[in-house]
C-alpha positions in Angstrom: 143.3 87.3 147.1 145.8 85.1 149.4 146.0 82.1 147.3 148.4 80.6 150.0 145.3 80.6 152.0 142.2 77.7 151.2 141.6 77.2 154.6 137.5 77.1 155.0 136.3 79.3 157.9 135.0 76.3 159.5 138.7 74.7 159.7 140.3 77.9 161.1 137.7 77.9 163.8 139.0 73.8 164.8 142.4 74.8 164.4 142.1 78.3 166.9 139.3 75.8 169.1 142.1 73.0 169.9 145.0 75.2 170.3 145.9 75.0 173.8 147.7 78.6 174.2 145.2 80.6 173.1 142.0 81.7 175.3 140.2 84.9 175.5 137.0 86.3 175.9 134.1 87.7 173.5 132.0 90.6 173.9 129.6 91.8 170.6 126.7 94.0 170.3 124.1 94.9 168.1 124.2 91.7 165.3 123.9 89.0 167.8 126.8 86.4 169.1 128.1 85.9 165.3 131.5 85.5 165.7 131.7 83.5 168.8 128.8 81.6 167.5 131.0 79.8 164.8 133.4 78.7 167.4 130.2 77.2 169.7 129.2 75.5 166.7 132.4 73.8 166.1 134.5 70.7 168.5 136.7 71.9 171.2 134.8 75.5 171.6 136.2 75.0 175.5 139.2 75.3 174.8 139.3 78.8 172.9 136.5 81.0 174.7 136.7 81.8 178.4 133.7 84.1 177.8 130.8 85.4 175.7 128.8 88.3 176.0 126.0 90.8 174.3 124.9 93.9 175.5 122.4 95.1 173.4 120.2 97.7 176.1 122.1 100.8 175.9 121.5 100.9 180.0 123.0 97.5 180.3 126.2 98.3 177.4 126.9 101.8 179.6 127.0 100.0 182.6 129.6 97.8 181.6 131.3 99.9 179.7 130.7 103.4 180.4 128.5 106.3 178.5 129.4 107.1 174.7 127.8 109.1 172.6 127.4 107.2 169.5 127.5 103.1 170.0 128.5 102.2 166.8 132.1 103.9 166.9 135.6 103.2 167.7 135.8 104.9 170.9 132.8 102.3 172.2 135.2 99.2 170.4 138.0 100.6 172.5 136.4 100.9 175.4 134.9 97.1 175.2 138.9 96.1 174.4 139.6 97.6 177.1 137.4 96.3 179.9 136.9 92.9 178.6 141.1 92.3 178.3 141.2 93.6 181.7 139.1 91.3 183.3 140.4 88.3 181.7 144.4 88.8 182.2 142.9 90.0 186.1 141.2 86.8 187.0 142.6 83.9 184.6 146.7 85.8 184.6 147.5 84.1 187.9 146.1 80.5 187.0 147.2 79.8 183.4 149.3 83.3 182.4 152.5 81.5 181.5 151.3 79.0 179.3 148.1 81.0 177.8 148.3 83.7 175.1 145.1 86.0 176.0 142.8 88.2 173.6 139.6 89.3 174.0 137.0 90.1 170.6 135.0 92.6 170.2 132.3 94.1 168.1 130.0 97.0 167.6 127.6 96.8 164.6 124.8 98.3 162.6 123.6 95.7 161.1 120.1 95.8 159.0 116.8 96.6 161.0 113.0 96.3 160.4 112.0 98.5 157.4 115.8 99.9 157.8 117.2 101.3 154.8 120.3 103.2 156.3 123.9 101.9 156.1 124.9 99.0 157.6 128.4 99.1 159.0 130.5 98.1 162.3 133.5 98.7 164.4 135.7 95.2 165.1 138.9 94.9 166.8 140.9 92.1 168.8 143.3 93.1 172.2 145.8 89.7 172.4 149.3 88.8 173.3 151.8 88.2 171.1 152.8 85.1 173.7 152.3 84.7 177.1 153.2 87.9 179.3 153.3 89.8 176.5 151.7 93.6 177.1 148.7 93.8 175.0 148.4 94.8 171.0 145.2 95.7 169.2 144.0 95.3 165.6 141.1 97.4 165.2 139.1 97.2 161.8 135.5 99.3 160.3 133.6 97.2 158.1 130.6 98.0 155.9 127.9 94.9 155.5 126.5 95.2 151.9 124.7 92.5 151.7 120.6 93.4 152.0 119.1 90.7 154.2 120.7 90.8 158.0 121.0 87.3 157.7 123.0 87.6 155.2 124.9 90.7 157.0 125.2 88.4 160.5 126.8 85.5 158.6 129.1 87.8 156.5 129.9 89.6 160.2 130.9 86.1 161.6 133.3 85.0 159.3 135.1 88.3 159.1 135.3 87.6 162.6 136.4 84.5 162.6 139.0 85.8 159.6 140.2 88.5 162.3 141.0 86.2 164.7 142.6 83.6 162.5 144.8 86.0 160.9 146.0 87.5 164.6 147.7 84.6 165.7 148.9 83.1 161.7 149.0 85.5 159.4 150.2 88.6 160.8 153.9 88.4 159.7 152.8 89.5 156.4 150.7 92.1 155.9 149.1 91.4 152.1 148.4 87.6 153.6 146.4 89.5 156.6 144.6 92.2 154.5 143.3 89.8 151.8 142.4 87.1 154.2 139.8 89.1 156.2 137.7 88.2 153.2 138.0 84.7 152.9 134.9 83.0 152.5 133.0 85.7 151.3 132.2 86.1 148.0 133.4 89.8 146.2 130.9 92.1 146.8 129.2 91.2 150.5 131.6 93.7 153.0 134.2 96.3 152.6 136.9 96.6 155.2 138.1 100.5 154.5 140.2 101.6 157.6 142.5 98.9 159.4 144.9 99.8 162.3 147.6 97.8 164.5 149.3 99.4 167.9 150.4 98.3 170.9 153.3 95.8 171.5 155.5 95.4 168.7 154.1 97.9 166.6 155.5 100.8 168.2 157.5 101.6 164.5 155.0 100.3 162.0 153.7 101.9 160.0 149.7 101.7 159.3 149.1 104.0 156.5 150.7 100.3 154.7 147.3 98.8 155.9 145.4 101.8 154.4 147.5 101.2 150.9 146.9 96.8 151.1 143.3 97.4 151.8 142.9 99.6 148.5 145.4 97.6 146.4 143.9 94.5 147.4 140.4 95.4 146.7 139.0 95.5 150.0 137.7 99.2 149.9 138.0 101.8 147.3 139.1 104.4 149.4 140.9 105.2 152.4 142.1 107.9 154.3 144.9 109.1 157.4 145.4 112.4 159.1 148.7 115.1 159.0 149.8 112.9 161.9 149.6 109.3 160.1 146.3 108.1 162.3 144.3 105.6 160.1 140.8 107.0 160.3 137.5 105.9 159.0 136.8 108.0 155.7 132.9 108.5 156.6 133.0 109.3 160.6 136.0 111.9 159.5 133.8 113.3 157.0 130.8 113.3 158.3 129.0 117.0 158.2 132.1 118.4 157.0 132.8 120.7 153.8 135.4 119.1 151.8 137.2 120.6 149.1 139.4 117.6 147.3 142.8 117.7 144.9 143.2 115.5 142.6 146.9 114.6 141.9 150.1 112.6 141.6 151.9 114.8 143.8 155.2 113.7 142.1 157.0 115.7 143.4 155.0 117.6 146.1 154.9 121.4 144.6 153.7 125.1 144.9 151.7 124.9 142.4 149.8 122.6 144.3 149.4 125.0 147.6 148.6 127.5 145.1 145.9 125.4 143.9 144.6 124.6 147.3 144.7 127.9 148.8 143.1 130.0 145.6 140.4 126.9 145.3 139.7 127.8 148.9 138.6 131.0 148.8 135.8 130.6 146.3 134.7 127.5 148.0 134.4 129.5 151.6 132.1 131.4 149.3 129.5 128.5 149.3 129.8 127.3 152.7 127.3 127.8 155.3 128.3 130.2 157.7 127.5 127.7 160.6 130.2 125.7 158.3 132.7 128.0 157.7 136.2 126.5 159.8 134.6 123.0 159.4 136.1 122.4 156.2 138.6 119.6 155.6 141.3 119.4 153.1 142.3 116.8 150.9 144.8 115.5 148.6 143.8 112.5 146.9 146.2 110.0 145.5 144.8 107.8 143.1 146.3 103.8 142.5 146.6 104.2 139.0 149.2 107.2 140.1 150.9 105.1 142.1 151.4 102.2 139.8 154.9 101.9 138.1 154.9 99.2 135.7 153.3 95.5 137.0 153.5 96.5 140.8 152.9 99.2 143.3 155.9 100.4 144.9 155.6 101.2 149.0 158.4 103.5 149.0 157.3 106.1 146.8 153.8 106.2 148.2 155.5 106.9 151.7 157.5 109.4 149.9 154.5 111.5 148.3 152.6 110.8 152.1 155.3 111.9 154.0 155.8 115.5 152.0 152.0 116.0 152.2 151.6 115.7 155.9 154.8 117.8 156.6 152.7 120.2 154.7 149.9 119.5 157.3 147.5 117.9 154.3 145.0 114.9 155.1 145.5 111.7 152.6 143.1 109.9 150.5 144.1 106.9 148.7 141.8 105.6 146.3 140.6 103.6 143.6 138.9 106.2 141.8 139.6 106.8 138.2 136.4 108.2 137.3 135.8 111.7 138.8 131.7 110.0 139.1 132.8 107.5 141.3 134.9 110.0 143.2 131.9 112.3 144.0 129.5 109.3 144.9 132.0 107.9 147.8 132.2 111.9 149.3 128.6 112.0 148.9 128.2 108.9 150.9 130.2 110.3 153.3 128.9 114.1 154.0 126.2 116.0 153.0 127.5 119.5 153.0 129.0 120.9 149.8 131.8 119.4 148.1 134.8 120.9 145.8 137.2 118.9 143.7 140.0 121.2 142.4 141.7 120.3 139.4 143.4 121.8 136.3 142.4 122.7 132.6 144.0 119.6 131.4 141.9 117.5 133.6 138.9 119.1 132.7 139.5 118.6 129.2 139.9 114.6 130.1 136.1 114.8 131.2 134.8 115.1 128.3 136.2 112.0 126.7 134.3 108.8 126.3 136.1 106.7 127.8 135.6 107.9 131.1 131.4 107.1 130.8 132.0 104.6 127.7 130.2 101.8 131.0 127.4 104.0 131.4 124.1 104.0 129.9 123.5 107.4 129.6 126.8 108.3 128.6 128.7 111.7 129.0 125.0 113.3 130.4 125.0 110.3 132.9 128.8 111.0 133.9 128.3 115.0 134.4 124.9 113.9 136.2 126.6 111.7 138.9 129.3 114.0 139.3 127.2 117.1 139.8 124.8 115.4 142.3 123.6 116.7 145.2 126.2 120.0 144.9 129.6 118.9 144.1 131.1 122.0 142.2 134.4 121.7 140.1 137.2 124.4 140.8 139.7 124.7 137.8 142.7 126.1 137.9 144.2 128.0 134.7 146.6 126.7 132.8 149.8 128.5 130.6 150.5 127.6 127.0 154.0 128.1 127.1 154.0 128.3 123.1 151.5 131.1 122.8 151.8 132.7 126.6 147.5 132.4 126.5 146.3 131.7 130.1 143.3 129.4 129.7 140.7 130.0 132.9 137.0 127.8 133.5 136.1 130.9 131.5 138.1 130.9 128.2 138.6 126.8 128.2 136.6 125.8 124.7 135.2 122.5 125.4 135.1 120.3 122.3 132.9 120.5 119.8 129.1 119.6 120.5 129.8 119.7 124.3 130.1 123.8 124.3 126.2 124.5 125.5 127.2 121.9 127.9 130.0 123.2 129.1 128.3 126.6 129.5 125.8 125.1 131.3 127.6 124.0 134.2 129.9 127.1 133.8 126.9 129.6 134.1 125.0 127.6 136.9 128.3 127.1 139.3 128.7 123.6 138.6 132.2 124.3 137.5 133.6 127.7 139.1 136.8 129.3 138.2 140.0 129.4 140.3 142.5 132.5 139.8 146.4 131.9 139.7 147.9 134.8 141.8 151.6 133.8 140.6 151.7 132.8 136.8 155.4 131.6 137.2 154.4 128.6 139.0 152.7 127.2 136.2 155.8 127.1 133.7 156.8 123.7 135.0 154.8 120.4 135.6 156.3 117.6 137.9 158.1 115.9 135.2 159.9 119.0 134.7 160.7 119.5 137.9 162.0 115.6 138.5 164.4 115.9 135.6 165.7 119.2 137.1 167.0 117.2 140.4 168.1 114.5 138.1 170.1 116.8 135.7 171.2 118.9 139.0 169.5 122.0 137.8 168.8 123.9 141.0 166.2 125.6 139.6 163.5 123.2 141.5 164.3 124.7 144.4 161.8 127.6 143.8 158.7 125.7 142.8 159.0 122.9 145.7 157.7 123.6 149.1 160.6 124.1 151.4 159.1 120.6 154.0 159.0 118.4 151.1 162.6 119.2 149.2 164.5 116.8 150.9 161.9 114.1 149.8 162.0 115.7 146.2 165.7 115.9 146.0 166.3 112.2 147.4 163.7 110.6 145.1 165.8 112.5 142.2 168.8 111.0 143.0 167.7 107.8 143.5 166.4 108.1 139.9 170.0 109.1 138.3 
């Protein structure tokens, strides 16, 4: 976390309550006055908030702030930013506009209910000035409570608040101090924060799949995801009722092989899809951190790199935490509930079945398969070329090691793991290392095995590496 930062939530509130340039407004609904509460309850309170407000009726919140058709989302957040920052620069601009740096606050949450067992989450974001006159910039953020009492939830919910704000007007000159001090206060454990966003003024050129990679390196959320385009999105509301059919990968460099994987895994999957389904599906290419790790620290560059050759290939992004394949199916099961693929390769598979990827489980290898095969998660494997022997090893020739062969037969027989065919056997002679010490040796042989959109990436990243 930021160790540069021991300020106590209740000192950040003084310091934001007796600064004299900034005012703004607050507007939060569904888990009660939280945030704005902590600066009531501190000195000074007057001279920070021009305004609170709850709507909880649904008649009262459309009336303000128009019809939506789910409340806890970010197109209600934006539409709060955007009516309550328009108020205040409209009545309090004229009085106190050159001296005042404006925000408003807002919140919609789901926080924990009588008898309520479903998730607990929220949408949070802040509309301010840079300094005075300034146009407007927004921070938006989605945060899952996981704490079980709503008391618990409310208090977490206010100090994430309070966190927000602090970190808008003195820590956002560096991103890892911003990311890590959302959570200050809180102890590990109590609230993820898994999609963050910044736009507006001055953020025309950054760039926020940064924030996507500093929430997961900094242990905010194990997992987030962004679009062909770049957007930032939520992982669950993007995949919510969708098919998804996942590759695993270091995508070092972007290759053929890996299109070939994707389109041959996704005609067996459209197999299993609901009809009603079918078009629905999403795509994804997963990059994991321990891919992305070189040596003691994570290097920025070449995740841009390996992002930028997948969208130009028109392929959403997830970055994630998840070494264990268990833990990968668990957060897509959280997210949808319609059936799930996770292509991989016979080498891969093979890794499954060593202990060490269930050695913290009770139950073992049967308690890793069991996870991962939960509620109809199905494996597509992709052959694999013994360039000593020219054997092609399939789902159905792999030999799974010994006392794990019923097993293995098992899922094989009851589609648990369903094989992929390779229409063009060429493309597996090579694997990524191969093809990086080709552009370092000049052997212009990579040129056939890279996808034309993602050469120039390949190429440069070579030649950097000579």
């Amino acid at each position: 976390m930021n160790e540069s930062n021991s300020v106590s939530t209740y000192d950040k509130v003084l310091a934001l309550n007796l600064d004299p340039t900034i005012y703004g407004t607050f507007a939060e609904i569904g888990a009660g006055q939280e945030t704005a509460n902590r600066f009531f309850s501190a000195s000074g309170a007057a001279g920070m908030v021009a305004k609170s407000i709850s709507a909880y009726d649904m008649t009262m919140s459309d009336a303000i702030y128009g019809r939506t058709d789910r409340y806890v989302s970010r197109q209600r957040l934006t539409a709060m930013l955007e009516h309550e920052y328009a108020i205040l620069t409209e009545r309090l601009g004229p009085k106190r506009g050159e001296e005042t740096t404006f925000f408003s606050f807002c919140n919609t949450v789901r926080a924990r209910g009588w008898q309520d067992t479903a998730e607990c989450h929220g949408w949070m974001g802040i509309r301010f000035q840079r300094k005075p006159g300034d146009p407007p910039s927004d921070i938006i953020l989605h945060i899952r409570l996981l704490d079980a009492a709503a008391t618990e939830q409310r208090e977490a919910l206010g100090i994430v608040g309070v966190n927000l704000i602090h970190a808008t007007f003195r820590e956002r000159g560096h991103l890892r101090h911003f990311v890590e001090s959302l959570v200050d206060d809180l102890a590990p454990g109590r609230v993820e924060v898994d999609m963050l966003s910044f736009s507006g003024h001055g953020y025309g050129y950054f760039d926020n799949r940064l924030c996507a990679l500093q929430l997961v390196e900094s242990g905010l959320t194990e997992a987030t995801l962004f679009l062909p385009d770049g957007e930032v999105v939520q992982p669950a509301e993007t995949l919510y009722k969708r098919p998804v059919l996942l590759l695993r990968g270091s995508f070092d460099p972007v290759m053929n092989l890996h299109l070939e994987m994707i389109e041959q895994a996704r005609g067996v999957f459209h197999k299993v899809v609901d009809p009603a389904d079918r078009g629905n599906e999403l795509e994804i290419c997963e990059i994991s951190m321990s891919n992305l790790l070189r040596g003691a620290a994570l290097d920025p560059v070449d995740f841009i790199d390996r992002a930028d050759a997948l969208q130009a290939l028109g392929k959403t992004v997830l970055v994630s935490k998840f070494a264990e394949f268990h833990r990968l199916a668990a957060f897509l099961n959280r997210c949808t509930n319609k059936p799930l693929g996770i292509v991989l390769s016979i080498g891969l598979l093979n890794e499954l079945f060593k202990a060490k990827w269930s050695e913290n489980l009770a139950g073992g290898l049967l308690e890793s398969f069991g996870r991962l095969f939960k509620s109809g998660l199905s494996l597509y494997v992709f052959p694999w070329s013994n360039l000593r022997n020219g054997e092609l090893v399939t789902a159905e020739t792999f030999i799974a090691p010994e006392g794990e062969k019923h097993l293995y037969r098992h899922f094989l027989e009851n589609g648990m793991i369903r094989s992929v065919p390779c229409k063009d056997e060429k493309l597996l002679q090579y694997t990524g290392r191969d093809i990086q010490q080709m552009i370092e040796t000049g052997d212009e042989t990579w040129i056939d095995y890279v996808p034309e959109e993602a050469r120039a990436i390949a190429a440069r990243r070579g030649n950097i590496s000579r």
